[in-house]
N, C-alpha and C positions, 0 to 999 in steps of 0.2 A: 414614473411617468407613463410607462406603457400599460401598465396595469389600470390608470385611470383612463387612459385613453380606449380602450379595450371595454371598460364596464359602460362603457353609451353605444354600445353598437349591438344589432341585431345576431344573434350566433342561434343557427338550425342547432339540434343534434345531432350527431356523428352519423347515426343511420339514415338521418335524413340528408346530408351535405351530398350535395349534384339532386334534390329533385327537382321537376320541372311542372310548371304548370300550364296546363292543359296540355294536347296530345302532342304539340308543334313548339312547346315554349322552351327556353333554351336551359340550359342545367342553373339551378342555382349554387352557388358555393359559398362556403365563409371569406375566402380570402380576396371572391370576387364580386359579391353581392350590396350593391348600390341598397341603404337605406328606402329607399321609393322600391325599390324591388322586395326588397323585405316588407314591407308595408304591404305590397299589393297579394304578397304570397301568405300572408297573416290573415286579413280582410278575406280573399276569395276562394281558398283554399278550404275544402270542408273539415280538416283537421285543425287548421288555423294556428291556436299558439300552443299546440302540442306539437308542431313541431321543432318549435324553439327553445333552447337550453337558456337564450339571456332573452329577453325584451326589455331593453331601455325604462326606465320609469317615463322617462320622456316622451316615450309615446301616450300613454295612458291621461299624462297631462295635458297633452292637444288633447283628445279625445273626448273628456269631462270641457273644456273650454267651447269646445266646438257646440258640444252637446247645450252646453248652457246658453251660447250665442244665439240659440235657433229660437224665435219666438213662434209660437204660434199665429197662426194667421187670420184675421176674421174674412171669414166668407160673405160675399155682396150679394144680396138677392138682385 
């Protein structure tokens, strides 16, 4: 059970666990990093998902959904 519950979560790698993002943002950790903080440290971060050992599949599948959702717009003269 812990082992499935474990493979849907966000996990840095080692050398990465406590970085922070931007010069004021506070450590991130494995054991204390909120999903949405994982998210935002993925997205904004210029190393992105090199610094992650796991990324959910789960995310990648909002991601494609979102993408797909988006229609293009027609422009009004």
């Amino acid at each position: 059970m812990e082992q499935k519950k474990q493979a849907h979560k966000f996990e840095l790698k080692q050398k990465y666990n406590g970085i922070q993002l931007g010069a004021t943002g506070q450590p991130r950790r494995n054991g204390e990093m909120t999903e949405a903080q994982a998210i935002e440290l993925l997205e904004q971060h210029p190393a992105g998902k090199d610094l992650f050992e796991v990324i959910p599949p789960s995310y990648y599948d909002v991601k494609v959904k979102v993408k797909e959702s988006k229609k293009p717009t027609k422009k009004r003269k």
